[in-house]
N, C-alpha and C positions, 0 to 999 in steps of 0.2 A: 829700080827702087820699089819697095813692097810699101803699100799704103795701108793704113786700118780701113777697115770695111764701117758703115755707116754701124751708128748704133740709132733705137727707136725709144722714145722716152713718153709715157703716157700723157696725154695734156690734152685740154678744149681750148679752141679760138672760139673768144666770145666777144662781143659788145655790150657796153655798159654806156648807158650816157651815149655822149657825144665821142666817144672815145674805143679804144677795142685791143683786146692784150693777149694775149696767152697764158693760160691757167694751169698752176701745177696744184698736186695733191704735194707736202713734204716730202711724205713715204713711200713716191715714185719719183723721185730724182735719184739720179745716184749717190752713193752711201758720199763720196767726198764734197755733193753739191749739197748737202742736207744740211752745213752750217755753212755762216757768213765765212767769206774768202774768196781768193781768187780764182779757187775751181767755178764757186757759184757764178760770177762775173763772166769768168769767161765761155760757160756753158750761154748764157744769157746770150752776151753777144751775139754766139753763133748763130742760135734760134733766132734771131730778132734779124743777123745778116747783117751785122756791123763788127768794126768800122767799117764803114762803106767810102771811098774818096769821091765817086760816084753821087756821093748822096741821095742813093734809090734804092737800098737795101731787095735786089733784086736777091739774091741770093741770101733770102731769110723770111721770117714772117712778118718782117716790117712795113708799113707802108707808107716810109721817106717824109713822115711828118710825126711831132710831138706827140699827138693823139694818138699814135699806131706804131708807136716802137715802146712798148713796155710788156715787162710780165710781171706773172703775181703767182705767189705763194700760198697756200690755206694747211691748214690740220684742225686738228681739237685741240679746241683753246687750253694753254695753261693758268689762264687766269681764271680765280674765283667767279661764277654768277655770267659766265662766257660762251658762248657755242663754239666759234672758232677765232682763232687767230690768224691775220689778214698781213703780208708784207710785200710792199709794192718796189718794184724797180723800174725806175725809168732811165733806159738804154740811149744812151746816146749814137747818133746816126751816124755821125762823121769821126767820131774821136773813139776810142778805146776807153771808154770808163760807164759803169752803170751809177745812175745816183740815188743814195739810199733814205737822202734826208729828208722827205717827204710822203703823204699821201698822194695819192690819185681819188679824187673825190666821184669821180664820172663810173670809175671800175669797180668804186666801193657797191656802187649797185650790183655789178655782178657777182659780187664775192658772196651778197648774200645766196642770191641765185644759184650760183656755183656750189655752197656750200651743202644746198640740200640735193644738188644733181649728183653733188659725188660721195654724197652717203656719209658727210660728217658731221649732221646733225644728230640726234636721238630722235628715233623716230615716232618716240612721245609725242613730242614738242610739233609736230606735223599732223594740221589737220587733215580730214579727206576733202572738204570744200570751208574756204575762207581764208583766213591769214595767217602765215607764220611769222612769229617775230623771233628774226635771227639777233642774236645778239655779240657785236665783231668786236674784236680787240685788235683796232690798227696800232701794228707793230711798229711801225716807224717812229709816230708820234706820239706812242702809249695814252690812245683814249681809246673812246668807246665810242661804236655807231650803231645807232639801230636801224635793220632795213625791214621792212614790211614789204613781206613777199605773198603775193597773192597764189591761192592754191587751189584747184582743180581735179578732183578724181584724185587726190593724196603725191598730184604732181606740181611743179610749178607752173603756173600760167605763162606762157609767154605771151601769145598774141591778144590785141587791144584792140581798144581807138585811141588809146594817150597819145597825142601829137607832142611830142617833143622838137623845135628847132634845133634844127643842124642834121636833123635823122630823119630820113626821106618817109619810111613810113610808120604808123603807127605799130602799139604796142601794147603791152599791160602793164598799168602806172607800177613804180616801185616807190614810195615815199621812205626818203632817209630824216630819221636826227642825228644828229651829231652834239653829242652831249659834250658838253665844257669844252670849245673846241679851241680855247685860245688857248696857246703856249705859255705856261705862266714862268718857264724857265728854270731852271738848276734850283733858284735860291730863291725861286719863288715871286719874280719880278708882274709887272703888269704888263698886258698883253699891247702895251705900247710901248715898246722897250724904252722908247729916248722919255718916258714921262708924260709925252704929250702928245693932244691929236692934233697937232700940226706941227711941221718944223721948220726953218729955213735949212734946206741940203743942197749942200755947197758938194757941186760936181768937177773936180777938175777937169781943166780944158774945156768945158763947154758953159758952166753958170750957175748961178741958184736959183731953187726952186721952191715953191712950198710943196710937202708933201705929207702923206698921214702915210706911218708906216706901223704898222700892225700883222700882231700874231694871231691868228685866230681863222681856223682851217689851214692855213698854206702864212707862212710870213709872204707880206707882201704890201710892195710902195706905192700907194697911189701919189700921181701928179696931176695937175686942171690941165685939159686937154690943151687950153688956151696959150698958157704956158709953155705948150714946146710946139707950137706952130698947129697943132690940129684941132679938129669940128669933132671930133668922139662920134662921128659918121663915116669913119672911113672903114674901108675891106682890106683883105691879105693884101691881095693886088699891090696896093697904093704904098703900102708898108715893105713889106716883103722882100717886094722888087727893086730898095733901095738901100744896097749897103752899107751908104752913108749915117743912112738915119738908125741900122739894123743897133752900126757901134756906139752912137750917141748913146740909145735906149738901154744898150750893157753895159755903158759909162758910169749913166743914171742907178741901172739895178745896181752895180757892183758899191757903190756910192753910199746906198742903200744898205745893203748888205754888213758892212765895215759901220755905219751907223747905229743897227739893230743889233751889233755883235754877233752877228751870224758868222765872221770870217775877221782874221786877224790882220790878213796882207788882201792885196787886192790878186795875186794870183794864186789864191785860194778859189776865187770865182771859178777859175778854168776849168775845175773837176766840178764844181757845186752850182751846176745850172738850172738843175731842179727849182732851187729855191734861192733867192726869197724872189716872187713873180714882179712883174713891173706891168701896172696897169693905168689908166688914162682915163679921165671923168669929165662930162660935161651935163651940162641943162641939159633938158626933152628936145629934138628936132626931128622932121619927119625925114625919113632918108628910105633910099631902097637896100634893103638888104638885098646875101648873097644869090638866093635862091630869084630875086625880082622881084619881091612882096614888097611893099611900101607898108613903112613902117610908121602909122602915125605918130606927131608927137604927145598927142592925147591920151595915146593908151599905153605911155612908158613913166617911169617917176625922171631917169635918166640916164644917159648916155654911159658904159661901159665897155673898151678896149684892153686884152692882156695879152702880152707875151708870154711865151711860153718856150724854153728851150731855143730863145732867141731868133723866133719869128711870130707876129701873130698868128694867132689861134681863129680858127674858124670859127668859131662860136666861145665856149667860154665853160673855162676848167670846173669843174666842181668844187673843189677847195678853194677856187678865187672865190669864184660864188658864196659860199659861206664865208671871208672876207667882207666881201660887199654887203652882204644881209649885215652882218654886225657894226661895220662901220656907220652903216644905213642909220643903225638904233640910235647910233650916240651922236647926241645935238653936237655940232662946231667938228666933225671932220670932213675932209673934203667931199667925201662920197655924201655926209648927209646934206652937208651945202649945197651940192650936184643935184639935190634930190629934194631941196625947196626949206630944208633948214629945218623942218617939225619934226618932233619925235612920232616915232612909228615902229612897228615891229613885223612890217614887210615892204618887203619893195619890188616893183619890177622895173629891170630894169634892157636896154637893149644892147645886142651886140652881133656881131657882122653875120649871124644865118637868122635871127630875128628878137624873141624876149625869151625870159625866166623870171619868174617868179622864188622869191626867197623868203624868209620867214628870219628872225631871229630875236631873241628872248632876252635885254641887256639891261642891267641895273648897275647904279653907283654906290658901291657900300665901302663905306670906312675909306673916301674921298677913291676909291678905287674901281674903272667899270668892269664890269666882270659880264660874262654871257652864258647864261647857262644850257639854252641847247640854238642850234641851227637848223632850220628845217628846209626841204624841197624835195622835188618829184623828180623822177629820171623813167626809165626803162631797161630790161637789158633783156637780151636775146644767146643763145648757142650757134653761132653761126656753123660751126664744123666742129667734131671730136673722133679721139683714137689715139695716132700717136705722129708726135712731130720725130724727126730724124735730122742727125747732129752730123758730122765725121767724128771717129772714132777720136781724132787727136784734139776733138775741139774739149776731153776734159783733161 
């Protein structure tokens, strides 16, 4: 039986954040992966080496967690006042489907990065030493993000001393805004869909709960730690490692989900894992994080735990992070109650590889809160580039 011989597809592995993906140009994919479908999906997959039933995506560029089974998309933007356009996929490990209804807030660092390594800025817009501000058009969610890319000898900076938790070493700060980043919906709803910042969600089979569930970066539910048995101190490990609790927390999201009008049925959820996240709040307590830092409770506002693609996350997504900062601002939701009840417009808060710092900008106009941009720091680095290699039948 004759097989296709491999084909090579131009792309960078990069890191971004906490996070790390494979970066295409559009106009080196192949001509049937260049629009949304099934070719694009299943090209994905391949690259990424899922579905995996293994759950090791050995045979791909995945690396068997949330944070390291995605790719991304760039060109020149088609939008007015834009530099590039940005569309992220995040691959599922075990199952056959990519999900497209979300950012990746950790990669949006590298997009900026990316954007001027692979020559789709105007090289105007580029200074020889200082900042470039790229200006993204994330496709998923139609907003806008700004990255400030540090530049060097008319290149980008990579290397630093920005310490970032979750990422062993430093780097050169990349600071994001994410402008208007709450979901205000089709018909133009508030970035709290059910009305309000707190609900009672009634989860079948397991209970109710209060929860604040909010559009704004990523949809997503927060619950009080307290409420479903935990300290908002705990690591993967503890979580992870328990099935049991893995499907309560998908009960909860999906719950969640079917609330916020995200999804009509609940096996809707099964394709749409991406979103909406399901996250955990508590008071300041000193705990050891992953790495073995002890984490005082002095130096945190409050406690912060998210799933992710139905495990906890190592540290903490970038668009949950803009959740949290925004929630933060608005007096009476659970994250601000978590976080001492005063209005503010940052917070830091901690999570299982140690803190971050978030920024966000929220006012109530015409009894409605609105947020007009999210700020925070990341990094991103080029770990390898050239070209990744597919089987021929995988388009």
């Amino acid at each position: 039986m004759a097989h296709l011989s491999q084909i090579r597809i131009p792309a960078t592995y990069m890191r971004g954040g906490t996070s790390k993906g494979v970066f295409f140009r559009l106009q080196d994919l192949p001509q049937s992966c260049q629009v949304p479908g099934a070719a694009r999906d299943k090209l994905f997959m391949r690259v990424i080496g899922s579905p995996d039933p293994y759950a090791a995506q050995i045979d791909g560029m995945g690396g068997a967690t949330s944070s390291t089974s995605k790719c991304v998309i760039l060109s020149k933007s088609s939008q007015p006042d834009h530099d590039v356009d940005y569309l992220y996929g995040q691959v599922s490990i075990d199952k056959a489907f990519v999900d497209w209804s979300g950012n990746c807030g950790n990669l949006s660092t590298g997009a900026g990065a990316f954007a001027i390594h692979a020559g789709l800025l105007d090289p105007a817009r580029i200074p020889e030493n200082g900042v470039c501000v790229v200006r993204i058009w994330q496709a998923n969610i139609q907003k806008t993000i700004i990255a400030h890319v540090p530049i060097t000898n008319g290149q980008v900076q990579e290397t630093g001393d920005f310490e970032l938790d979750g990422v062993t070493f430093p780097a050169a700060e990349i600071v994001l805004e994410f402008l208007d980043p709450s979901d205000d919906g089709e018909e133009g709803g508030s970035m709290f869909p059910t009305g309000n910042l707190v609900d009672d969600l009634d989860v079948p089979g397991v209970g109710t709960f209060k929860a604040t569930m909010i559009t704004a970066g990523i949809p997503t539910v927060f619950v009080n730690a307290e409420d479903i048995g935990y300290q908002g101190t705990e690591l993967r490990e503890q979580i992870n490692g328990d099935p049991e609790q893995l499907a309560r927390f998908e009960k909860i999201r999906v719950a969640g989900a079917l609330r916020m009008g995200l999804i009509k049925t609940a096996d809707e959820a099964l394709t749409r894992q991406h979103t909406p996240k399901i996250a955990f709040v508590a008071e300041p307590k000193d705990y050891l994080s992953s790495s073995g830092k002890t984490v005082p409770a002095g130096e945190i506002d409050l406690l912060v735990r998210a799933l992710s693609m139905g495990k906890l996350h190592h540290a903490m997504m970038g668009t949950c992070a803009v959740a949290i900062g925004t929630a933060a601002a608005i007096p009476g939701t659970l994250v601000n109650l978590a976080a001492g009840g005063s209005a503010r417009e940052a917070v830091r808060f901690g999570h299982p590889s140690g803190t971050l710092r978030v920024g966000a900008q929220a006012a109530l106009v015409d009894g409605q809160w609105t947020v007009t941009k999210a700020i925070m720091s990341r990094s991103a680095r080029i770990l390898m580039e050239g070209w990744v290699r597919v089987p021929g039948d995988a388009l």
